[in-house]
Structures are given as C-alpha cells and as structure tokens.
C-alpha positions as a Markdown table, in Angstrom:
| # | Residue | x | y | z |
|---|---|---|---|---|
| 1 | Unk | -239.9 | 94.3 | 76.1 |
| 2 | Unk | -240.1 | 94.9 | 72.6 |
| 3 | Unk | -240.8 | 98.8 | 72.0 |
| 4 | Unk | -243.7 | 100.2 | 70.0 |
| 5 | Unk | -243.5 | 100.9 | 66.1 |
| 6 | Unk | -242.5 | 103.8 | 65.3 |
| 7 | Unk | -243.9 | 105.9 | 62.6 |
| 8 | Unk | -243.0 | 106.6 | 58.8 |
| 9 | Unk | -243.6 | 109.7 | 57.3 |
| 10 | Unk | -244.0 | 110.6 | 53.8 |
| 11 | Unk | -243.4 | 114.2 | 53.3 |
| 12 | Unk | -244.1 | 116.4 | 49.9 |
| 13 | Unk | -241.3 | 119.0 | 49.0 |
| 14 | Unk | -241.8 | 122.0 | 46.8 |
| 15 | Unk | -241.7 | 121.1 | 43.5 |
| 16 | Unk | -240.8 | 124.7 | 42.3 |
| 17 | Unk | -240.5 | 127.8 | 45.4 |
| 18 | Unk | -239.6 | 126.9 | 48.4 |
| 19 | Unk | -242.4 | 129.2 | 50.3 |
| 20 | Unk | -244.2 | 126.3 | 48.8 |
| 21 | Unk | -243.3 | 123.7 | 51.7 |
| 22 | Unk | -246.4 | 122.6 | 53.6 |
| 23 | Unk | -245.6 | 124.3 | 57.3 |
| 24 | Unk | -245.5 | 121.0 | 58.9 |
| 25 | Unk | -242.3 | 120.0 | 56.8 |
| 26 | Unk | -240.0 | 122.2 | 58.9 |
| 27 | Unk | -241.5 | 120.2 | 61.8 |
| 28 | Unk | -241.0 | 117.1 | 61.1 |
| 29 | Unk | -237.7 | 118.0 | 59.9 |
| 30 | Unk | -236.1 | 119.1 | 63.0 |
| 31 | Unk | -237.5 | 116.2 | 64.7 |
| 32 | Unk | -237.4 | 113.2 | 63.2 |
| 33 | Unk | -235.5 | 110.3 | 64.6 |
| 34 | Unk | -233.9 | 109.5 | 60.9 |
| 35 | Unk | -234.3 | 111.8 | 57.5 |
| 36 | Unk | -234.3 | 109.3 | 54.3 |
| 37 | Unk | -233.4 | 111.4 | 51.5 |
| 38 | Unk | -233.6 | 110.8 | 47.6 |
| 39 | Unk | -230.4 | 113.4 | 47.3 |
| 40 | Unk | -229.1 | 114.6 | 50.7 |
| 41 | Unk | -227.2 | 117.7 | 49.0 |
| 42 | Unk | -230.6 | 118.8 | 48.2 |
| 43 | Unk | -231.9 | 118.1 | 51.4 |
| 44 | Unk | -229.6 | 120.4 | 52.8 |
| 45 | Unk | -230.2 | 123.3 | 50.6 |
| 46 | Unk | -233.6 | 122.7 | 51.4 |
| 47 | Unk | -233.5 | 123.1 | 55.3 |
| 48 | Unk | -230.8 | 125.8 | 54.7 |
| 49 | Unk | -233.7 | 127.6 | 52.8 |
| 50 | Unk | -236.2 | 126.4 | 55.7 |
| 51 | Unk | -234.0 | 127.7 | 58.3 |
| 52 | Unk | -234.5 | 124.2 | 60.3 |
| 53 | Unk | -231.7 | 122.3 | 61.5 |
| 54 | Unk | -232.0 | 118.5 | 61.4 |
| 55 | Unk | -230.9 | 116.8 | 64.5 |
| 56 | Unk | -231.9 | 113.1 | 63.5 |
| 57 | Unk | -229.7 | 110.5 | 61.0 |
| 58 | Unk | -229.8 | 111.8 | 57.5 |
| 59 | Unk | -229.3 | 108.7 | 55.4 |
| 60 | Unk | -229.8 | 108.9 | 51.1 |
| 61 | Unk | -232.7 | 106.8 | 50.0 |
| 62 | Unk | -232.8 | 106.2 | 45.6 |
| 63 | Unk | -233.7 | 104.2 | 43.2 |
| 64 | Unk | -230.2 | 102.6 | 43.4 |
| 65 | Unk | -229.9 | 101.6 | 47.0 |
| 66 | Unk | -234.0 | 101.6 | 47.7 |
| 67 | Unk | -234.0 | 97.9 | 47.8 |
| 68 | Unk | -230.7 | 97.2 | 50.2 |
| 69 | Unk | -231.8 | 100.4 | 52.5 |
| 70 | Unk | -235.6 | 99.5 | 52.8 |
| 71 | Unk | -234.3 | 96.7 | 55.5 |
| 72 | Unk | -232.2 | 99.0 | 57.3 |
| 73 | Unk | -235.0 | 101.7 | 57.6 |
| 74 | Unk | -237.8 | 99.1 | 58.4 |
| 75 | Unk | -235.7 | 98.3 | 61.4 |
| 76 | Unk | -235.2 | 101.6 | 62.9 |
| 77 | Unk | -239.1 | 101.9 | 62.5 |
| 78 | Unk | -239.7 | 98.7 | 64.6 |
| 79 | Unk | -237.4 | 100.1 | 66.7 |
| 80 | Unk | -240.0 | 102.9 | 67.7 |
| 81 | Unk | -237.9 | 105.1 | 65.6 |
| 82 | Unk | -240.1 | 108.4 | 63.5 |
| 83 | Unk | -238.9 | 108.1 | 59.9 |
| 84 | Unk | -239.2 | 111.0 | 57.7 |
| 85 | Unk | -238.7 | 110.4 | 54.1 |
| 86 | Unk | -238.3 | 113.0 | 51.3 |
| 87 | Unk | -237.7 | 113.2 | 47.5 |
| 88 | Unk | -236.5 | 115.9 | 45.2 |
| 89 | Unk | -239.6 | 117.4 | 44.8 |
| 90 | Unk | -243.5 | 116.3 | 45.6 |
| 91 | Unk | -244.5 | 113.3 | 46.9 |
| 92 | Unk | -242.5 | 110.8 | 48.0 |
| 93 | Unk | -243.6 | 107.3 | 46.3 |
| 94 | Unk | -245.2 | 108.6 | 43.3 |
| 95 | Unk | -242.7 | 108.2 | 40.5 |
| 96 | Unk | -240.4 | 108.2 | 42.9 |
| 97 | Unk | -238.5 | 106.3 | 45.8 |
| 98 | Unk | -240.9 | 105.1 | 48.9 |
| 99 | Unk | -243.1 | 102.5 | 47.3 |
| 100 | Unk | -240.9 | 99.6 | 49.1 |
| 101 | Unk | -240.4 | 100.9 | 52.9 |
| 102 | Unk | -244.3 | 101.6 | 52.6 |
| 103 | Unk | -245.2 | 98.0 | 51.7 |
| 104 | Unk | -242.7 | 96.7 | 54.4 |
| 105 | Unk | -244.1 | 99.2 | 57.0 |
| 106 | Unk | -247.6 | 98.2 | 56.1 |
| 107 | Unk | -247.1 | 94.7 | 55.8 |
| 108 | Unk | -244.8 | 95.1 | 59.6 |
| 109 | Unk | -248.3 | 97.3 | 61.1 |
| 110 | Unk | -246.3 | 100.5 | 61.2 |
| 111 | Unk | -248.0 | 103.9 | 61.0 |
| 112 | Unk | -247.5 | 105.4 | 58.0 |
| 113 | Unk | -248.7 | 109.2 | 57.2 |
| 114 | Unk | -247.8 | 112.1 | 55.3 |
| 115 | Unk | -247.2 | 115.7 | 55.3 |
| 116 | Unk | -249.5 | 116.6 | 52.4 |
| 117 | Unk | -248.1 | 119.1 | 49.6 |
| 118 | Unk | -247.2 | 120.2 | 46.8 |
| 119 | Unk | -247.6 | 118.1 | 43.6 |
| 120 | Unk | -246.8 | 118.2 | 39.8 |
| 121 | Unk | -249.8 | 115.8 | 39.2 |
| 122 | Unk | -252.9 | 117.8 | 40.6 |
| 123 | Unk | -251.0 | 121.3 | 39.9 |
| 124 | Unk | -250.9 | 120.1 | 35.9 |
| 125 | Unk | -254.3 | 118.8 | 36.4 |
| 126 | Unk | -256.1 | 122.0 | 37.9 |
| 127 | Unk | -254.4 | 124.4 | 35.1 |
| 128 | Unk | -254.6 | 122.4 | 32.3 |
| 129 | Unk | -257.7 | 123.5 | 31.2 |
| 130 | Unk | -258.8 | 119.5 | 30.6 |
| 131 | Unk | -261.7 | 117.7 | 32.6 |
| 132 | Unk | -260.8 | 117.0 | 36.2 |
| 133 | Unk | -263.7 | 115.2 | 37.3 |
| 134 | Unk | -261.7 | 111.7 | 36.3 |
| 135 | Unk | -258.4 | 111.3 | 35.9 |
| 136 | Unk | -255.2 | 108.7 | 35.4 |
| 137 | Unk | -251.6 | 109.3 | 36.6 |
| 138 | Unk | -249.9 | 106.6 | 33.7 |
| 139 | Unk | -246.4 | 107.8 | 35.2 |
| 140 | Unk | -243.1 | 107.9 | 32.7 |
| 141 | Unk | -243.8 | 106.5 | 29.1 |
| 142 | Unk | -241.4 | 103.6 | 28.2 |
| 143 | Unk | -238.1 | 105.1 | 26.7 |
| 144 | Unk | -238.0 | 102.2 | 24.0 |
| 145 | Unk | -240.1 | 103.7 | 21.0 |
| 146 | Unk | -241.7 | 100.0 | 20.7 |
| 147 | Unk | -242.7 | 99.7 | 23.9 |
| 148 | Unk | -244.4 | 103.5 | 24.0 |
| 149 | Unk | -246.3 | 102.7 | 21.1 |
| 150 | Unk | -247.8 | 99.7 | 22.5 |
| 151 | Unk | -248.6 | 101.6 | 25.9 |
| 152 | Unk | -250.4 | 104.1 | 23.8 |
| 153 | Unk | -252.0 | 101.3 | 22.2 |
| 154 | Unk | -253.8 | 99.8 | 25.9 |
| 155 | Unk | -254.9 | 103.6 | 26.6 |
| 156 | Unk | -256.4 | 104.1 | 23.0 |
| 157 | Unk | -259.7 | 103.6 | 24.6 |
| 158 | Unk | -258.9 | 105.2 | 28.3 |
| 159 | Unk | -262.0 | 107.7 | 28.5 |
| 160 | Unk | -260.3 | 109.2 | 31.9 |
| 161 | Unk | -257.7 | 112.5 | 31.6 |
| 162 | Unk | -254.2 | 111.5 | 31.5 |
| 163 | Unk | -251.3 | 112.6 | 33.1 |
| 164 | Unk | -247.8 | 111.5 | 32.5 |
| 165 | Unk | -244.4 | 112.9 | 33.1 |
| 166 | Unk | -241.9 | 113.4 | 30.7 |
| 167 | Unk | -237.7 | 114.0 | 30.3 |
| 168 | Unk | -237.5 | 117.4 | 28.7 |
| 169 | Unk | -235.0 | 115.7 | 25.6 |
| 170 | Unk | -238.1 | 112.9 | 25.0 |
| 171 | Unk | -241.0 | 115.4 | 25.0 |
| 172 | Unk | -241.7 | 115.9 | 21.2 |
| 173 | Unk | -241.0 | 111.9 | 20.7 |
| 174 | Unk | -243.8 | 111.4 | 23.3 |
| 175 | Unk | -246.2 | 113.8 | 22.1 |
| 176 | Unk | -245.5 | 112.6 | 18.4 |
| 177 | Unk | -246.1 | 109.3 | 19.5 |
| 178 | Unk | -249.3 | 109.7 | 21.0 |
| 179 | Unk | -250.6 | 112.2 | 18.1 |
| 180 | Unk | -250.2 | 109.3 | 16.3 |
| 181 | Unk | -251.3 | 106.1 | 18.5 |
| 182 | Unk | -255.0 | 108.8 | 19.3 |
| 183 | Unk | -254.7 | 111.3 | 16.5 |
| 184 | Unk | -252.9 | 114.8 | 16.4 |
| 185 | Unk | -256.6 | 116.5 | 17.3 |
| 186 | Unk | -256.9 | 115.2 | 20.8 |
| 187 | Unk | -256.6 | 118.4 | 23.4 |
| 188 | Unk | -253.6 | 118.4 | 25.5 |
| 189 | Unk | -251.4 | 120.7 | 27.6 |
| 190 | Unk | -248.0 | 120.6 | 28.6 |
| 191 | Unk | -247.0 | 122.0 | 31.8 |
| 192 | Unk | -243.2 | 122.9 | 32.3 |
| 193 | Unk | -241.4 | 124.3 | 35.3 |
| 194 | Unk | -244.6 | 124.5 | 37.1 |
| 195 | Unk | -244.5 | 126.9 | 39.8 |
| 196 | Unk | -241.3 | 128.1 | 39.1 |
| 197 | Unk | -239.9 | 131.6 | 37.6 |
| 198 | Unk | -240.3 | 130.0 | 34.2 |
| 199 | Unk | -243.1 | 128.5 | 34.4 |
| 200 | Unk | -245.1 | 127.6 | 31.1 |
| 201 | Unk | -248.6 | 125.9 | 30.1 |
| 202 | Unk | -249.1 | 125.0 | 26.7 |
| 203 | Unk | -252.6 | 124.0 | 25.7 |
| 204 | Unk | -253.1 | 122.7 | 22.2 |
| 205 | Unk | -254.0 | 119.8 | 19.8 |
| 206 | Unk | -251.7 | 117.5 | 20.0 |
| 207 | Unk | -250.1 | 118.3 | 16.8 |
| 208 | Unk | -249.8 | 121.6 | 17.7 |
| 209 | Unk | -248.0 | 121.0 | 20.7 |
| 210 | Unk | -245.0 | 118.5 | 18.6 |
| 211 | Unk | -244.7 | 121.5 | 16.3 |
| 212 | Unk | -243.9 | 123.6 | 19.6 |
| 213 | Unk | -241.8 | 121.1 | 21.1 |
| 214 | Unk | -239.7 | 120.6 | 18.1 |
| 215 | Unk | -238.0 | 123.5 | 18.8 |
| 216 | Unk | -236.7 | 122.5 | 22.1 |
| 217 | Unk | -238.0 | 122.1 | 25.8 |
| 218 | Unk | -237.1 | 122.6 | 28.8 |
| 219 | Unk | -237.2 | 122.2 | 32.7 |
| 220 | Unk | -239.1 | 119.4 | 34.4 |
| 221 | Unk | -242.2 | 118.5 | 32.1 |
| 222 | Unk | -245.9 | 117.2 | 33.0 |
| 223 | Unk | -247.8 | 116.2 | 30.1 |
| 224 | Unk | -252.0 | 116.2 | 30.6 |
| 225 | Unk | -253.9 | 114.6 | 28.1 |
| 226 | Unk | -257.7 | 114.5 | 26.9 |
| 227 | Unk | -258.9 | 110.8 | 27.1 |
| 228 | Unk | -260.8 | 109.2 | 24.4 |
| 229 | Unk | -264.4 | 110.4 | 23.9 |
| 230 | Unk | -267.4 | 108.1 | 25.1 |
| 231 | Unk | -268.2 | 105.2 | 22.7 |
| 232 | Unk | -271.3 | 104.6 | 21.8 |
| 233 | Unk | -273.3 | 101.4 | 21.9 |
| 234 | Unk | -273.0 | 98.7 | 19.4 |
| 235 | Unk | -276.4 | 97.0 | 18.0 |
| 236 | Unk | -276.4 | 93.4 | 18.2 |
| 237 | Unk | -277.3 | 92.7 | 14.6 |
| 238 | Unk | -274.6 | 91.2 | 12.1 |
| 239 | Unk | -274.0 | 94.1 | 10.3 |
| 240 | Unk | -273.7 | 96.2 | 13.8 |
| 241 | Unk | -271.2 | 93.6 | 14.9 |
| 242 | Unk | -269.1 | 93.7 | 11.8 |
| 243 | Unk | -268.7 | 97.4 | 11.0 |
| 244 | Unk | -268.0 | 98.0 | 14.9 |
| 245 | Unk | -265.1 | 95.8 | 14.7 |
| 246 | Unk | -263.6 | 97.3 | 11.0 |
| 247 | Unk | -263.8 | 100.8 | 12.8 |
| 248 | Unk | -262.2 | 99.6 | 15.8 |
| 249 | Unk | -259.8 | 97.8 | 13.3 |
| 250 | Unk | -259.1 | 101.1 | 11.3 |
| 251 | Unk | -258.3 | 103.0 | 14.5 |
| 252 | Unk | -255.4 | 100.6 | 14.8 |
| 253 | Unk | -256.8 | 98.1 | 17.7 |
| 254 | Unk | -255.9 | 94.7 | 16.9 |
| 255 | Unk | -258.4 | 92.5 | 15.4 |
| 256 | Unk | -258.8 | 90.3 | 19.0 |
| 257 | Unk | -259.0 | 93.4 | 21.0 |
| 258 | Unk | -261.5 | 95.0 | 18.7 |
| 259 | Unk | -264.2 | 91.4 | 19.0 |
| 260 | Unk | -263.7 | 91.5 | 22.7 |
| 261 | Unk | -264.5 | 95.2 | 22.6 |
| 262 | Unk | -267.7 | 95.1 | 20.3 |
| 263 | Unk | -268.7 | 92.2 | 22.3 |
| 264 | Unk | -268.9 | 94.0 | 25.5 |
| 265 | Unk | -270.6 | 97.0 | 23.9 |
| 266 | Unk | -273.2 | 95.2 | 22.0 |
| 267 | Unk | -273.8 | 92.9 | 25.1 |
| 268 | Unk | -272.8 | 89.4 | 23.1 |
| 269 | Unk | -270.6 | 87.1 | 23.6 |
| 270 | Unk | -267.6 | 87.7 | 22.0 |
| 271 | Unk | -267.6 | 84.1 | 20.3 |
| 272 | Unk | -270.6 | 85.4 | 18.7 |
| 273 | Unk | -268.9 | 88.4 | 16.9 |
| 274 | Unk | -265.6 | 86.3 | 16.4 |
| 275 | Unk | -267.3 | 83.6 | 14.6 |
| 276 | Unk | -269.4 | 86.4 | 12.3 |
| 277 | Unk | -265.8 | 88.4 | 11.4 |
| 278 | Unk | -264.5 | 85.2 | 10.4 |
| 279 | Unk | -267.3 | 83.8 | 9.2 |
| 280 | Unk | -267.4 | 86.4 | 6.6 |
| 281 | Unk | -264.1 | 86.0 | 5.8 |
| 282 | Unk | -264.6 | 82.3 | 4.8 |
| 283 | Unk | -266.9 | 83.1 | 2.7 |
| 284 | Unk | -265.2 | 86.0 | 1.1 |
C-alpha cells in the first residue's frame, strides 16, 4: 500500500536576533522527519540558541547540490516523510534555495506550508519610508555592469516600489547605476543589518545615498527604491505622437520601446506612430 504524502515545510529564520524565530520554528524543529538546511553549521547554532534538539535527518540543501538533492528529498516526502527546510536567514525560496523541491512537491500533490516569519523584504519595505501600497521584489541585480544597466533599463517605467538585495562590496556600483539608468533624484533607502545591533536605514536621493556608500558598507544590504512616477496620457495628434516618443527617447528608452509605449498611451496603433517618427525622418 503506497503511504500518504508527507508534508514540506518552508520555515522563515531570523534574519538578525534570534528572539526573532516565529514560535512554531522550535516545533517543527524537534519534529521533523528530515531538516534540509542551506548551511547545517548554522543550523546548529541556531537550535543551540533555540534550546531544541533535532531528532530527524539533517541533510545541507544549496545552491550547489539543490538540483541533485531535490530528488532525494521529493522521495522521502512521498514517503509520508514531514520535511522541514531552512535557509540562512528569512524565507526559504525567496532568493534563496527551495524554488525546485516546491515545484516537484506541487507538481507530486504534496502539501506544502510554511512557518511564516521574519523577512528582509517587508521589514525594508515598512521602514523605508517609500509607498507600500505596491510593490516589486526584482531580487539580486546582475553582477555584469552590462547586464545591470539593461535591467535598469526594462524597470525605467516600473511605477511599483522596488526592492532588491544587494552584496555589501557592489552597493555604491548599484545605486550609481540606477541614479543613472532613473536619475540621481529618485527617493530611495538603504536598509543594512536590519534588525541587528547595527542596524542602519539610509533614506535619501539616490545620489545622496552613492555619496554615502562610497565610503564603504557593510553587513547584509536591502535596497528599497521609489518607482517611476505616473505617466500621463499622450494625445493622438501628430505632434502628441512625436514629442512623446523624443521624451521617451531623451530618457534613454530605445527608439522601438518608446513607439510601442506612446502607442499604448495615446490609444493608436503603434504602426501609426512608427510610420509618423519615420515618416518625418524621410522627409527631414
């Protein structure tokens, strides 16, 4: 007789004090069938700290052996096995290891819940002094200074709050390169060591905060950013249509994305504006 699923269990960790573990993380702790942990030495300073003692398997779970260990974890699950899975700190799965063994559990109709917790996304969010209402988690920025430039690019227009994280030695690169791709004015904050002893929130133009980062940060880093303000309509007359697309132009959108984008604000198709811009060119 085959046995019934068992259950996987995502589990947030404090992401600064420890008296910040949800109290149902000691629980599952001492009773899970197997622990998956993204760095098992810090797993057991963590239950030392917790006073818990784990009595299931603890087996390491990372980016490097996420894909060979999902398999082995899916199994004990259809096994009727309770996985609990951990990371170094918040939410396992967000910008970190779990994405996998929660598509294969999904995908194999195994329960999968969480222990909800602490997290560097919402805590950056709620005190950064930017709108909360809607927001975007974009993740790490590209290291490659090409390819950051041209993810800045796509989010030029993004009129949601952003939050990204950030390596402490690649903060003032990232904030210079966004001051640049959406203009040193745009509010920001950077968050660092949030909820630790150190803790720190810088609010700030963008410029403002490069100049501050310059001299050196830090400590784990969450970066919130304004998003761009509402655009207004574009009125379907020819010279509408054409200065639209030079402003869009001047603000360094490429010359396709900025027809597309005119097009949907001025309610035309976009054939209509491309032919006008080039049009006009012809005849210049």
């Amino acid at each position: 007789m085959t046995p019934d699923p068992g259950v996987l269990v995502l589990a947030a960790t404090p992401i600064g004090r420890v008296a910040d573990a949800p109290p149902r993380l000691s629980e599952e702790l001492a009773t899970a069938d197997v622990v998956a942990a993204e760095d098992t030495r810090r797993l057991r300073r963590l239950t030392h700290d917790l006073g818990v003692t784990v009595t299931g398997r603890v087996v390491s779970y990372f980016e490097g052996n996420e894909s060979a260990r999902t398999p082995v974890l899916l199994e004990a699950l259809l096994a009727g096995e309770r996985v609990l899975l951990v990371t170094d700190a918040g939410m396992p799965s967000v910008s970190d290891p779990g994405y996998r063994l929660v598509v294969a559990a999904v995908e194999h109709d195994v329960v999968v819940t969480a222990v909800p917790g602490p997290s560097a996304v919402l805590t950056a969010l709620a005190v950064s002094g930017l709108p909360v209402d809607r927001f975007c988690f974009e993740g790490f920025l590209p290291r490659k200074a090409g390819e950051r430039s041209r993810r800045l690019a796509d989010l030029l227009r993004e009129q949601r709050t952003m939050v990204f994280f950030e390596a402490p030695h690649r903060t003032e690169a990232a904030l210079a390169a966004m001051a640049e791709a959406w203009g040193g004015d745009r509010a920001a904050a950077v968050c660092r060591e949030l909820t630790k002893t150190h803790e720190e929130v810088r609010r700030g133009p963008l410029a403002d905060l490069v100049t501050w980062a310059a001299e050196g940060v830090r400590g784990e880093v969450t970066m919130v950013v304004a998003g761009a303000a509402p655009y207004a309509e574009v009125g379907s007359d020819p010279a509408s249509l054409l200065a639209a697309v030079a402003e869009l132009e001047a603000d360094g959108e490429p010359r396709k994305d900025a027809i597309v984008e005119v097009a949907r604000r001025a309610g035309v198709p976009k054939r209509e504006v491309y032919n006008l811009v080039h049009g006009g060119e012809r005849k210049a």
